[in-house]
Jmol script that loads the backbone (N, CA, C; Angstrom):
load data "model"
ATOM      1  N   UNK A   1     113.528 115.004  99.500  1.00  0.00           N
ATOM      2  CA  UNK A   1     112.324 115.260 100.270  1.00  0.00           C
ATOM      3  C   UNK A   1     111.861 116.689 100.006  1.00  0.00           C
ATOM      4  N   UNK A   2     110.458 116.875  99.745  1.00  0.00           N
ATOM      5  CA  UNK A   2     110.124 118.322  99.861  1.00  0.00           C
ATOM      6  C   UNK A   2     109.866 118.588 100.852  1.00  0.00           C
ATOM      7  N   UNK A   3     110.535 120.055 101.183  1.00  0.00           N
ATOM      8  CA  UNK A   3     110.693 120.842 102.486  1.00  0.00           C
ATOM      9  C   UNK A   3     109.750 121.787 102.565  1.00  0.00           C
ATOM     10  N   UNK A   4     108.775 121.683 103.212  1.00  0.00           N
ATOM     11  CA  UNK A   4     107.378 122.273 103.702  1.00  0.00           C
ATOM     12  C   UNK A   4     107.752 123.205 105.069  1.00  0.00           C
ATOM     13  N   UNK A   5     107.947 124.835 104.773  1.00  0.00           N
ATOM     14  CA  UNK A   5     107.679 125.470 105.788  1.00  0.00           C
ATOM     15  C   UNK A   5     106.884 124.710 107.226  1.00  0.00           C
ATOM     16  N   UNK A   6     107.097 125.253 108.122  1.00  0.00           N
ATOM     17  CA  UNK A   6     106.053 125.391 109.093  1.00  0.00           C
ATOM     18  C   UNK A   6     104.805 125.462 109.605  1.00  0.00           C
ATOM     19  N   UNK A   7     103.848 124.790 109.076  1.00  0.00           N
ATOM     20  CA  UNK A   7     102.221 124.867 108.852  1.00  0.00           C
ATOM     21  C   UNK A   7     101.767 125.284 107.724  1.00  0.00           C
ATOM     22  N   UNK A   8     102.497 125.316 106.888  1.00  0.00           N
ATOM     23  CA  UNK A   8     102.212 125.233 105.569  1.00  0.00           C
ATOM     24  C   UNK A   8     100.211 125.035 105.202  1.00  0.00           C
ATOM     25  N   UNK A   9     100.116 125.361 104.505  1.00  0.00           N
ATOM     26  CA  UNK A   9      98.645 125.949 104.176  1.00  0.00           C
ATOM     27  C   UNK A   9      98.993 124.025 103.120  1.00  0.00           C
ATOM     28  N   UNK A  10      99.782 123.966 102.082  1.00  0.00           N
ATOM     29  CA  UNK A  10      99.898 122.698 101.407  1.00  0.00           C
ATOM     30  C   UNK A  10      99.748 121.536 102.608  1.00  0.00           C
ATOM     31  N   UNK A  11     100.543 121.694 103.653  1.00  0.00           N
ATOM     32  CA  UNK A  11     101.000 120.399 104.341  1.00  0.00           C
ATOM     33  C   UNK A  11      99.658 120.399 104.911  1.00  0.00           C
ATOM     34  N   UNK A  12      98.739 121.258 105.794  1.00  0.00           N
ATOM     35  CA  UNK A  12      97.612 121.191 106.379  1.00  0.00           C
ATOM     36  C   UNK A  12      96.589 120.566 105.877  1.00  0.00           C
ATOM     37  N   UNK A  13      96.513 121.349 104.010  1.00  0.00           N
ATOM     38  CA  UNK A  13      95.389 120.683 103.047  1.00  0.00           C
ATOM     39  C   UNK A  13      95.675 119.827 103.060  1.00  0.00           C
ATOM     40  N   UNK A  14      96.968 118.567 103.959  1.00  0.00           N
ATOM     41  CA  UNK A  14      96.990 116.899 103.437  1.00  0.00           C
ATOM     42  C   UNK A  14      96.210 116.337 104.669  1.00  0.00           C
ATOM     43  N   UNK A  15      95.866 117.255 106.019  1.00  0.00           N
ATOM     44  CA  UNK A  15      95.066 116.103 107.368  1.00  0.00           C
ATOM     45  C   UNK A  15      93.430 116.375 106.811  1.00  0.00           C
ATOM     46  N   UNK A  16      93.184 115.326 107.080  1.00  0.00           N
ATOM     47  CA  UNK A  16      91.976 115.059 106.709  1.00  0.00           C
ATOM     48  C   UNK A  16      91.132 114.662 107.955  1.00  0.00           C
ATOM     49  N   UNK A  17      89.565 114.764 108.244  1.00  0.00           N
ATOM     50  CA  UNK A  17      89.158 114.046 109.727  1.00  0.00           C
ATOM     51  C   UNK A  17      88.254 112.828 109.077  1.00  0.00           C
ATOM     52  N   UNK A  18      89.011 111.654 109.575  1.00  0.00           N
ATOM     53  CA  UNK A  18      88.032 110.333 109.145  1.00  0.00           C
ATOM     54  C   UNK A  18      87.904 109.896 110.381  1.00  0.00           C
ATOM     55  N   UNK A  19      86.601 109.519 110.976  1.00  0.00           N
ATOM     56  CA  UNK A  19      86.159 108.708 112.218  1.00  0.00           C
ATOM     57  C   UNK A  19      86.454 109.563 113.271  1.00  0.00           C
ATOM     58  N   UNK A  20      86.258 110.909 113.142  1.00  0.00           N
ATOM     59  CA  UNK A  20      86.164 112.019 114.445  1.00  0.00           C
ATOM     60  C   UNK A  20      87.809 112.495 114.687  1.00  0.00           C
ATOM     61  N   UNK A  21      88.938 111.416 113.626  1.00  0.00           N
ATOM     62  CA  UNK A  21      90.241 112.155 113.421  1.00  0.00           C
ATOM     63  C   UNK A  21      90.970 112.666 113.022  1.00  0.00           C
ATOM     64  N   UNK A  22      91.783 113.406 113.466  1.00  0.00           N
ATOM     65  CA  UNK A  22      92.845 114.230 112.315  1.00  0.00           C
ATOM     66  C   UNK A  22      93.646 112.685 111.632  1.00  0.00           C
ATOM     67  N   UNK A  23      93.526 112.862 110.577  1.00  0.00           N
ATOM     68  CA  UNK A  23      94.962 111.909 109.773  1.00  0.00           C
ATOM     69  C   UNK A  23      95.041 112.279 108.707  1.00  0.00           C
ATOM     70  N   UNK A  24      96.384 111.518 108.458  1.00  0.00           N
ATOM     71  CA  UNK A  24      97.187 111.985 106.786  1.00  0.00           C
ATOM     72  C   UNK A  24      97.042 110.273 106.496  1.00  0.00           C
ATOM     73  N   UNK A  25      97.211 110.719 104.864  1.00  0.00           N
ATOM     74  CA  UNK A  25      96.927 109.505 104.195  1.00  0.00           C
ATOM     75  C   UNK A  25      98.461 108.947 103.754  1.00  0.00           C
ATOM     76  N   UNK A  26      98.199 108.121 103.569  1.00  0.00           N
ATOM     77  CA  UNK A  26      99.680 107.041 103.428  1.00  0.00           C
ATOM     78  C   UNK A  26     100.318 107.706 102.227  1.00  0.00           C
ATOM     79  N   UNK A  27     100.305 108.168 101.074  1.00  0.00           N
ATOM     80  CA  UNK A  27     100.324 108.640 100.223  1.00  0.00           C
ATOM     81  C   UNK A  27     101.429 110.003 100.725  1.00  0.00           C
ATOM     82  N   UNK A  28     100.614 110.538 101.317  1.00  0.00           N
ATOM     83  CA  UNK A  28     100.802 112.413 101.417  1.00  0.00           C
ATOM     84  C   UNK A  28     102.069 111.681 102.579  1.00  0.00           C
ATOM     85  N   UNK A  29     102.067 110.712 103.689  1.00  0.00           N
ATOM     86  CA  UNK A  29     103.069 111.003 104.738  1.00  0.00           C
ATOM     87  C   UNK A  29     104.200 110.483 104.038  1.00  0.00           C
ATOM     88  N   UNK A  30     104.246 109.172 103.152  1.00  0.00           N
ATOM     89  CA  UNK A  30     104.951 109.053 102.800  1.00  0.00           C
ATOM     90  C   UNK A  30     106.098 110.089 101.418  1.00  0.00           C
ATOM     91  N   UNK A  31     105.351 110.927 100.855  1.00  0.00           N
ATOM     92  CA  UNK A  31     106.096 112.126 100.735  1.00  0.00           C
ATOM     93  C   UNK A  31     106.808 112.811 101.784  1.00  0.00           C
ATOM     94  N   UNK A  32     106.326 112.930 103.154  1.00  0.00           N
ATOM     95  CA  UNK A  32     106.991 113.838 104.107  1.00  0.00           C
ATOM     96  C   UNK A  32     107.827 113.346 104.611  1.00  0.00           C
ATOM     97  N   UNK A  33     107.875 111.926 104.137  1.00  0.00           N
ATOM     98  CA  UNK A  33     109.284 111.389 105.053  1.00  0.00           C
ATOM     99  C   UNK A  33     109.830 110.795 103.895  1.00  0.00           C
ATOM    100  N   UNK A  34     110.026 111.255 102.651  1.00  0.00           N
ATOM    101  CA  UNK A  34     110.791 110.789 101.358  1.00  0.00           C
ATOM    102  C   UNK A  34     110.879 109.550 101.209  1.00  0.00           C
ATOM    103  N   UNK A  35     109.980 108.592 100.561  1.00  0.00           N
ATOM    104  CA  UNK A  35     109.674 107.712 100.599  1.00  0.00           C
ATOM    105  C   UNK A  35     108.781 107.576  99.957  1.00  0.00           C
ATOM    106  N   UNK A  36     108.501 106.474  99.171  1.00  0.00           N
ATOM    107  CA  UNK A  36     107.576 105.346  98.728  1.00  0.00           C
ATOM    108  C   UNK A  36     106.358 105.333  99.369  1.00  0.00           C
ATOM    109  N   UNK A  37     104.746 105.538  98.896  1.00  0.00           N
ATOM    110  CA  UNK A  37     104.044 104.651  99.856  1.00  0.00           C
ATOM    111  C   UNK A  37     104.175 102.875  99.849  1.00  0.00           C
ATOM    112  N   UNK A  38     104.760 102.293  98.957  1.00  0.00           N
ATOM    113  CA  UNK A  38     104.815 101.243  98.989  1.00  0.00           C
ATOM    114  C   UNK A  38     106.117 100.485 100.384  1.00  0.00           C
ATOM    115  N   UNK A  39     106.654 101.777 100.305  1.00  0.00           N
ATOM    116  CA  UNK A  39     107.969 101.197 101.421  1.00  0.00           C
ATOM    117  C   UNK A  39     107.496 101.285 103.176  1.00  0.00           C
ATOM    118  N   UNK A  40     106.238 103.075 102.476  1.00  0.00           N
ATOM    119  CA  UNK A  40     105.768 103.129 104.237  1.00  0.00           C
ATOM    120  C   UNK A  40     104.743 102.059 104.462  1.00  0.00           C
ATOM    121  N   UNK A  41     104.111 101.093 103.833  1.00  0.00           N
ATOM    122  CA  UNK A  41     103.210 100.353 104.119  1.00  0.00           C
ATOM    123  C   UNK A  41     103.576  99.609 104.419  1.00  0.00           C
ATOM    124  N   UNK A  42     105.352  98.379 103.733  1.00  0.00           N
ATOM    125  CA  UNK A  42     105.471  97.893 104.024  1.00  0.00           C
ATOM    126  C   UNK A  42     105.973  97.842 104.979  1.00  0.00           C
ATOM    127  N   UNK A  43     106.809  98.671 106.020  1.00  0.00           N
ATOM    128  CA  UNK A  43     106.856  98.736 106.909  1.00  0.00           C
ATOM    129  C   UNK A  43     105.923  98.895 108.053  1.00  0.00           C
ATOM    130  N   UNK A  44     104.953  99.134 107.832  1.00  0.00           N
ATOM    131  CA  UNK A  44     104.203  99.245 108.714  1.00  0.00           C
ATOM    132  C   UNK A  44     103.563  97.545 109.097  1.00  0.00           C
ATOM    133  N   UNK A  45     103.396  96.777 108.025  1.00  0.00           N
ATOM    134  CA  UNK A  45     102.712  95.359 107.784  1.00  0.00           C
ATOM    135  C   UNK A  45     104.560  94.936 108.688  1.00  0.00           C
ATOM    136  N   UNK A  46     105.696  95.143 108.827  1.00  0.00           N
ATOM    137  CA  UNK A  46     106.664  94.345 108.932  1.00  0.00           C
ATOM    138  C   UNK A  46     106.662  94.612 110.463  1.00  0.00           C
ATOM    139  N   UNK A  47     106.040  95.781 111.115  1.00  0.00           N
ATOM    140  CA  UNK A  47     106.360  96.456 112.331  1.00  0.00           C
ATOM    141  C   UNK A  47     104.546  96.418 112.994  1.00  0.00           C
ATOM    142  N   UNK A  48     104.038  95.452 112.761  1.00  0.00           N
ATOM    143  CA  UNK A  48     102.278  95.923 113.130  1.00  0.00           C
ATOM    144  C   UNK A  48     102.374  95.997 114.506  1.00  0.00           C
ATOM    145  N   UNK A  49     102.973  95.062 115.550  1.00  0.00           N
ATOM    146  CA  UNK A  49     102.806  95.627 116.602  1.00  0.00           C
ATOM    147  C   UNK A  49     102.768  96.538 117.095  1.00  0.00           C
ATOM    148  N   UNK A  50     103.105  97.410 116.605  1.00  0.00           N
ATOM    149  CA  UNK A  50     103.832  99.265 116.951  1.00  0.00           C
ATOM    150  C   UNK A  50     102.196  99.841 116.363  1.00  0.00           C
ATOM    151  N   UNK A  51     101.560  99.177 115.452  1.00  0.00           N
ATOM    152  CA  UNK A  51     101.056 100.157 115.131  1.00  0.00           C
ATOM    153  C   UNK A  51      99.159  99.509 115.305  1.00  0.00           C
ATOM    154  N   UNK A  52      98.543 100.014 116.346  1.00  0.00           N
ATOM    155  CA  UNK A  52      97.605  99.730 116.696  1.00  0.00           C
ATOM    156  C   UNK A  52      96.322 100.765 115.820  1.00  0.00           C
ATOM    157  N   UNK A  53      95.119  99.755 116.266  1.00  0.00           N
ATOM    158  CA  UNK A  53      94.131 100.765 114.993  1.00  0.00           C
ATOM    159  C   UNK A  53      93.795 102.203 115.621  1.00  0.00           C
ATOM    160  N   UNK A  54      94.552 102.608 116.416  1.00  0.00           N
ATOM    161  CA  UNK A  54      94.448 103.945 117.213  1.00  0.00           C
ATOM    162  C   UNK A  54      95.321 104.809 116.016  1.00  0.00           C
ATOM    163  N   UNK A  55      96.103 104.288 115.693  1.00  0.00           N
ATOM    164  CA  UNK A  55      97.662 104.970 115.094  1.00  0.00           C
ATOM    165  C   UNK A  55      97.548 104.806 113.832  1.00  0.00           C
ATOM    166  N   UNK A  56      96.670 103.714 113.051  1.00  0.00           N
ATOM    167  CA  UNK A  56      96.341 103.533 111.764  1.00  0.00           C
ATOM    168  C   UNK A  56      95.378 102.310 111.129  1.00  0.00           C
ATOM    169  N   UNK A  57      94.779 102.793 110.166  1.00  0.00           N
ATOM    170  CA  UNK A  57      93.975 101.837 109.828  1.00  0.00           C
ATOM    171  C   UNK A  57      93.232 102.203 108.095  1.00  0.00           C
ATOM    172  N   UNK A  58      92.904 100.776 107.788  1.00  0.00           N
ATOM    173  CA  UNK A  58      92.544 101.604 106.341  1.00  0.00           C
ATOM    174  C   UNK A  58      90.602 101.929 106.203  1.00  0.00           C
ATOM    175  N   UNK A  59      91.012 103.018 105.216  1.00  0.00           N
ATOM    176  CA  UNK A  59      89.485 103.276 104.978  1.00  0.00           C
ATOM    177  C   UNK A  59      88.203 102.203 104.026  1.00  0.00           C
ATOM    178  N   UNK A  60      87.693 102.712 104.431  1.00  0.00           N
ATOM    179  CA  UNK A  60      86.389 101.895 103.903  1.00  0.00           C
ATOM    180  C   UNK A  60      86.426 102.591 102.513  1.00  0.00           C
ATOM    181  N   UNK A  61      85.505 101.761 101.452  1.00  0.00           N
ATOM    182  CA  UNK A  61      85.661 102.258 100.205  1.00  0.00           C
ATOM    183  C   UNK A  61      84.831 103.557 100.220  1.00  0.00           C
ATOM    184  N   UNK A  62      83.733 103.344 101.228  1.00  0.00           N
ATOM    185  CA  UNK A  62      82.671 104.747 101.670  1.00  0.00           C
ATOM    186  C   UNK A  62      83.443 106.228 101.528  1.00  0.00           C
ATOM    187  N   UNK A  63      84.782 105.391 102.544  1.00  0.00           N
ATOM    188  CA  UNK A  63      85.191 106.257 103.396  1.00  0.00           C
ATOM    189  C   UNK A  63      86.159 107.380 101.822  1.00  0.00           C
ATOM    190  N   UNK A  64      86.880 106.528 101.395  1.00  0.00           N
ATOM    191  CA  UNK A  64      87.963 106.761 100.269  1.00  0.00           C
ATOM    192  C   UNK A  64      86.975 107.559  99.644  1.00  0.00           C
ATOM    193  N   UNK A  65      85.596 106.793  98.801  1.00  0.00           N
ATOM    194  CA  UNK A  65      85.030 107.610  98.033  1.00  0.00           C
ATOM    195  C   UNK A  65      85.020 109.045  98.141  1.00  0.00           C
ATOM    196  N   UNK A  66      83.824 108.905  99.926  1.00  0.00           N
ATOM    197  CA  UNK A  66      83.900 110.659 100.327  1.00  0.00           C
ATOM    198  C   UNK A  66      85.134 111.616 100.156  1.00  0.00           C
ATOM    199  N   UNK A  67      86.047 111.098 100.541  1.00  0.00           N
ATOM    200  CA  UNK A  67      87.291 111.677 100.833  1.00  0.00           C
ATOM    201  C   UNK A  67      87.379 112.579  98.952  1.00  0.00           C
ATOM    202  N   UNK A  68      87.859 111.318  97.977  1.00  0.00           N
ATOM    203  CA  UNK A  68      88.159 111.325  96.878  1.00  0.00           C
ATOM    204  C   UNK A  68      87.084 112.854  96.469  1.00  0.00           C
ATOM    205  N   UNK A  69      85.340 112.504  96.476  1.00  0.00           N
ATOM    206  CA  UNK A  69      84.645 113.512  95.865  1.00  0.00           C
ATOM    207  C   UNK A  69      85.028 115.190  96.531  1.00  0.00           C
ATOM    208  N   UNK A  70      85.396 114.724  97.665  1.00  0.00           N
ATOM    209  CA  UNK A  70      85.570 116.129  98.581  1.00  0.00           C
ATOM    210  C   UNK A  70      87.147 116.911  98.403  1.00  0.00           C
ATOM    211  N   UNK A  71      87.677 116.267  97.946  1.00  0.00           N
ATOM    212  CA  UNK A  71      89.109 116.772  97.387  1.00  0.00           C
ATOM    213  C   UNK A  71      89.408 117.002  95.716  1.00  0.00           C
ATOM    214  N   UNK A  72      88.119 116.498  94.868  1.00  0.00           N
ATOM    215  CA  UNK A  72      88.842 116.688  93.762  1.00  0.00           C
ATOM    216  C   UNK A  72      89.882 116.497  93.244  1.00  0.00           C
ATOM    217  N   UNK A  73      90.496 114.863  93.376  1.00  0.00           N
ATOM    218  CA  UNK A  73      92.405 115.115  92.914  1.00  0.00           C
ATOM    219  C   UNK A  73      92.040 113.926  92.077  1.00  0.00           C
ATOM    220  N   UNK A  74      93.129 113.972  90.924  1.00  0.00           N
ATOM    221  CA  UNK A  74      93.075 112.823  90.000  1.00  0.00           C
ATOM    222  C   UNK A  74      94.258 112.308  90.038  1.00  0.00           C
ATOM    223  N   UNK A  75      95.022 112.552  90.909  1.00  0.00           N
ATOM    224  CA  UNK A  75      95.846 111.820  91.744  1.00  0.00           C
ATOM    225  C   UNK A  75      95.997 110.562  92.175  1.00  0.00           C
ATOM    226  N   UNK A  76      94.796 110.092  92.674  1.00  0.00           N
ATOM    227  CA  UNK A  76      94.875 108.864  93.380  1.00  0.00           C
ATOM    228  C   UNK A  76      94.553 107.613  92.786  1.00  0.00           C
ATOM    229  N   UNK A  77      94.492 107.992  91.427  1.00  0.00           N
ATOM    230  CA  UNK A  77      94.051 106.858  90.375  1.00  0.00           C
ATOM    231  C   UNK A  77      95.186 105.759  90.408  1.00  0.00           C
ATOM    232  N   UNK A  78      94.916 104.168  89.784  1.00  0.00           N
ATOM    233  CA  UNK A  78      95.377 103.499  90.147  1.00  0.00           C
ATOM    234  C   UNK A  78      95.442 102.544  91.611  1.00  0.00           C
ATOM    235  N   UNK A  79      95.717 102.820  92.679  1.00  0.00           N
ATOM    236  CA  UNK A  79      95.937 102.621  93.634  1.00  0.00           C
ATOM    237  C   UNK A  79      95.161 100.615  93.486  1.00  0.00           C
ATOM    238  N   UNK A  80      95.146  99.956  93.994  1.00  0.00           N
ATOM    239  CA  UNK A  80      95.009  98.494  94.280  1.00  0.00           C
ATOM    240  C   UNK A  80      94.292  98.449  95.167  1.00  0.00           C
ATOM    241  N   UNK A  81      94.726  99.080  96.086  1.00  0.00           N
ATOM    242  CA  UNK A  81      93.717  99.140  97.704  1.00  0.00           C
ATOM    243  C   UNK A  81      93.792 100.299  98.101  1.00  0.00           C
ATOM    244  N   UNK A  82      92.583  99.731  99.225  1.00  0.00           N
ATOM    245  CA  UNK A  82      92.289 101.285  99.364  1.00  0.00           C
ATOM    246  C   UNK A  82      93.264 101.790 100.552  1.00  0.00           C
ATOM    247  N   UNK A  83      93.716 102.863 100.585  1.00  0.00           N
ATOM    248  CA  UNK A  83      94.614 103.702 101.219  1.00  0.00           C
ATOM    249  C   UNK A  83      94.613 103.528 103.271  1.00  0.00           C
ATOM    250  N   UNK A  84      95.901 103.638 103.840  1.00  0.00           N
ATOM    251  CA  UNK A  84      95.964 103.685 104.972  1.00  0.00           C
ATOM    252  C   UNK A  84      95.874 105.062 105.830  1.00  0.00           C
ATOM    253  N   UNK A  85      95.482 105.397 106.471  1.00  0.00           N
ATOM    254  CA  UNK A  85      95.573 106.854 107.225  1.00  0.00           C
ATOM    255  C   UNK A  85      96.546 106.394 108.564  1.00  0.00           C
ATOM    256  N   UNK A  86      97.049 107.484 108.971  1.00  0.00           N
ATOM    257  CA  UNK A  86      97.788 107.575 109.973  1.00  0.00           C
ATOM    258  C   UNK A  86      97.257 108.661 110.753  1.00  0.00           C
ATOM    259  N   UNK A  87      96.976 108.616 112.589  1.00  0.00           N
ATOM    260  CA  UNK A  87      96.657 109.497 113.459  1.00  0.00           C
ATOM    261  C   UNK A  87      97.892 110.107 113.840  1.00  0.00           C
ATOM    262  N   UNK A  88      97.937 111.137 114.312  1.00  0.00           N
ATOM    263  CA  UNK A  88      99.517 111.785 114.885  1.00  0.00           C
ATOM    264  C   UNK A  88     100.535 110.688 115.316  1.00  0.00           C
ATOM    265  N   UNK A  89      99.745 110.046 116.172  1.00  0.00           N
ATOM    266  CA  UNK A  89     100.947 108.783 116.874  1.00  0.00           C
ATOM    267  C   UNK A  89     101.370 107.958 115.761  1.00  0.00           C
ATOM    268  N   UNK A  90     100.465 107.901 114.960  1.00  0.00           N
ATOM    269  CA  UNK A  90     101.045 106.666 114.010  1.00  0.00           C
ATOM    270  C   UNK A  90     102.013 107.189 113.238  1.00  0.00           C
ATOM    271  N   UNK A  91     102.138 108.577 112.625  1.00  0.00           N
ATOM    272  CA  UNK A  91     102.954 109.742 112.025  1.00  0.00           C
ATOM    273  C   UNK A  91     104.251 109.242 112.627  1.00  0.00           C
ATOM    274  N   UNK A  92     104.488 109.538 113.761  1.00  0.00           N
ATOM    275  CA  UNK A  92     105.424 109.296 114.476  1.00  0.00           C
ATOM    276  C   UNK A  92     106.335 107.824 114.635  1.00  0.00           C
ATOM    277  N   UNK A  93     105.462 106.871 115.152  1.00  0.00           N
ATOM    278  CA  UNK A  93     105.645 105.964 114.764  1.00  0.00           C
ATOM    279  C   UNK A  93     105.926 105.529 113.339  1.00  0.00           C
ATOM    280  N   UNK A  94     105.365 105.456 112.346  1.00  0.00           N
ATOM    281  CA  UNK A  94     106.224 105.360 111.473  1.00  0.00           C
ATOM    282  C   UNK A  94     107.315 105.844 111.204  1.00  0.00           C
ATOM    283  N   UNK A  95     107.980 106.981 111.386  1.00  0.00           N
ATOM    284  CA  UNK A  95     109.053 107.701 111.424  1.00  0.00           C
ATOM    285  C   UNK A  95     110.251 106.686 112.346  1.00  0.00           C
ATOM    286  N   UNK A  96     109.634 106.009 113.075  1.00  0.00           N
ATOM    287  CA  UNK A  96     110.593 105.014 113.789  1.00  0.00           C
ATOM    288  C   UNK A  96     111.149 104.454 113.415  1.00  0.00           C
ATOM    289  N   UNK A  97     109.848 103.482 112.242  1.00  0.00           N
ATOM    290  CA  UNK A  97     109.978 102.345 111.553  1.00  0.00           C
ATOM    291  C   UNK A  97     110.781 102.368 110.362  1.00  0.00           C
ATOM    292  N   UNK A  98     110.734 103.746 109.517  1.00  0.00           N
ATOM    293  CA  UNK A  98     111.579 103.917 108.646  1.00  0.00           C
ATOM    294  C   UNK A  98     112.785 104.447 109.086  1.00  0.00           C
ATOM    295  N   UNK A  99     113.746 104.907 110.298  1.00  0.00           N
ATOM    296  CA  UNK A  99     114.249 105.313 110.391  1.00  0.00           C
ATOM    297  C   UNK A  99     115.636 106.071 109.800  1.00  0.00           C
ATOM    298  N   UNK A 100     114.943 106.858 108.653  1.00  0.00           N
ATOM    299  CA  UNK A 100     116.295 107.922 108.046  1.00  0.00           C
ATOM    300  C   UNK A 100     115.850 109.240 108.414  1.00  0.00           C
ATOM    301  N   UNK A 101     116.832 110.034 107.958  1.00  0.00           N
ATOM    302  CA  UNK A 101     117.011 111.743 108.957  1.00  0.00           C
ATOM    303  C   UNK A 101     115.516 111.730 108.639  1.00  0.00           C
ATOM    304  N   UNK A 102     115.445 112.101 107.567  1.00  0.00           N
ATOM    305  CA  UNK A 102     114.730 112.732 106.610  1.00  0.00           C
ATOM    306  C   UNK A 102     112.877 112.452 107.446  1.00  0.00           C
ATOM    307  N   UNK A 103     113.128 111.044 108.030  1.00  0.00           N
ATOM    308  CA  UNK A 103     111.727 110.710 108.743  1.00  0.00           C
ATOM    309  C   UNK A 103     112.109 111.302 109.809  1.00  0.00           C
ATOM    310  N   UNK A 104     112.537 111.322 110.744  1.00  0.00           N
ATOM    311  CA  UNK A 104     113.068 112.038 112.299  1.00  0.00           C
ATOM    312  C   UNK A 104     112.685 113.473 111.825  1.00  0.00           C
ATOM    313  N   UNK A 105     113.243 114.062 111.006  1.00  0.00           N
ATOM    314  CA  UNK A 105     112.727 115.668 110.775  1.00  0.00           C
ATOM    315  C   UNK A 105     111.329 115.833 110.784  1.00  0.00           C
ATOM    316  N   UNK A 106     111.008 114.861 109.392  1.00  0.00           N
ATOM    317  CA  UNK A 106     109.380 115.021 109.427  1.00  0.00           C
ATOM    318  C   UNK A 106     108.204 114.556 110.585  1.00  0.00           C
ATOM    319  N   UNK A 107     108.995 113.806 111.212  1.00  0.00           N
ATOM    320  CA  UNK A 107     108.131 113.251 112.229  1.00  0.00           C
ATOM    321  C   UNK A 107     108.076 114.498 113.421  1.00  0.00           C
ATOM    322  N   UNK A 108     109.177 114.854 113.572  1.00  0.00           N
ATOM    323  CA  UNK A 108     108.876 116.636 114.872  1.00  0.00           C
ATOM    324  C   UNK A 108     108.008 117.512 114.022  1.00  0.00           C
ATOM    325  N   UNK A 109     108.343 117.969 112.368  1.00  0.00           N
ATOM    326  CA  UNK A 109     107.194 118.539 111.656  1.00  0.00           C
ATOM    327  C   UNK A 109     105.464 118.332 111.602  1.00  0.00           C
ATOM    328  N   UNK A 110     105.504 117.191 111.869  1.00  0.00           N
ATOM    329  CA  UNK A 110     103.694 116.773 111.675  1.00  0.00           C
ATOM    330  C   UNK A 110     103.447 116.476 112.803  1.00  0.00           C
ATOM    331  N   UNK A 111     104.247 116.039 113.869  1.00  0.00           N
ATOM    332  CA  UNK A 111     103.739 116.432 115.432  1.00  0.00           C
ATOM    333  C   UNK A 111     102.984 117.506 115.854  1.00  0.00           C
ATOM    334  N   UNK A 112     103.634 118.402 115.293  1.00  0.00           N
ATOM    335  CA  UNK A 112     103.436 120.056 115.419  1.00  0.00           C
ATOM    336  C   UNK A 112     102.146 120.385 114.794  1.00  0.00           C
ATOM    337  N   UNK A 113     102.448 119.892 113.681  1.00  0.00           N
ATOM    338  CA  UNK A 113     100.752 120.212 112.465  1.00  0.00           C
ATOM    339  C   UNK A 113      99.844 119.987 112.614  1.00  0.00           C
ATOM    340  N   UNK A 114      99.962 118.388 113.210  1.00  0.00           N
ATOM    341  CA  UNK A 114      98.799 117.800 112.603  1.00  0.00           C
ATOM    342  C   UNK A 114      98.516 118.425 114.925  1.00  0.00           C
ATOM    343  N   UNK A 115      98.793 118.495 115.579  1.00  0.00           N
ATOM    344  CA  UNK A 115      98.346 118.623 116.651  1.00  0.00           C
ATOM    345  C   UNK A 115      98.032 120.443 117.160  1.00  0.00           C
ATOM    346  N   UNK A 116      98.798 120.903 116.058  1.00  0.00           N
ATOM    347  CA  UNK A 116      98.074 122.558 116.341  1.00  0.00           C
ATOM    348  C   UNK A 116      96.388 123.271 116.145  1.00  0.00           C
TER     349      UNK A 116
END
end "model"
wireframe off; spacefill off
backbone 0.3
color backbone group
């Protein structure tokens, strides 16, 4: 797992505001909790009750586009679908769902971040 100081100027440039909210994209959390996005998604599809469209939901292609032109990353190429965001709670919540250290750490880390 990469270990991101404390409000890290990197970890911050990953919340983004879609629909009036702070969230991180499935992509970036699933780095913070060492992991796959393919493993945090599927968990999330295996655990949906937990996770209401308050806590996560995916973007519109609108939405991805803007995002994509406003960040400049050539990063995100490939992808199949379009990407999930997570609100603080859902951060957390997932951290449940995957439960290794490594998510429990990151999940008190982006509590902190994404809510300062």
């Amino acid at each position: 797992m990469k270990k991101l100081p404390p409000y890290s100027e990197e970890f911050l440039s990953q919340i983004y505001f879609v629909r009036g909210q702070r969230v991180m994209l499935d992509m970036d959390l699933a780095e913070v909790y060492g992991t796959t996005t393919k493993r945090l998604n599927e968990q999330v599809r295996r655990n949906i009750k937990r996770f209401p469209p308050e806590f996560v939901f995916q973007l519109t292609e609108v939405e991805f586009d803007d995002l994509r032109s406003q960040i400049a990353t050539s990063s995100w190429g490939g992808r199949r679908y379009l990407p999930y965001v997570f609100t603080e709670h859902g951060a957390v919540m997932a951290a449940s769902v995957l439960n290794t250290e490594a998510a429990v750490q990151a999940s008190i880390f982006v509590v902190k971040a994404v809510t300062a």
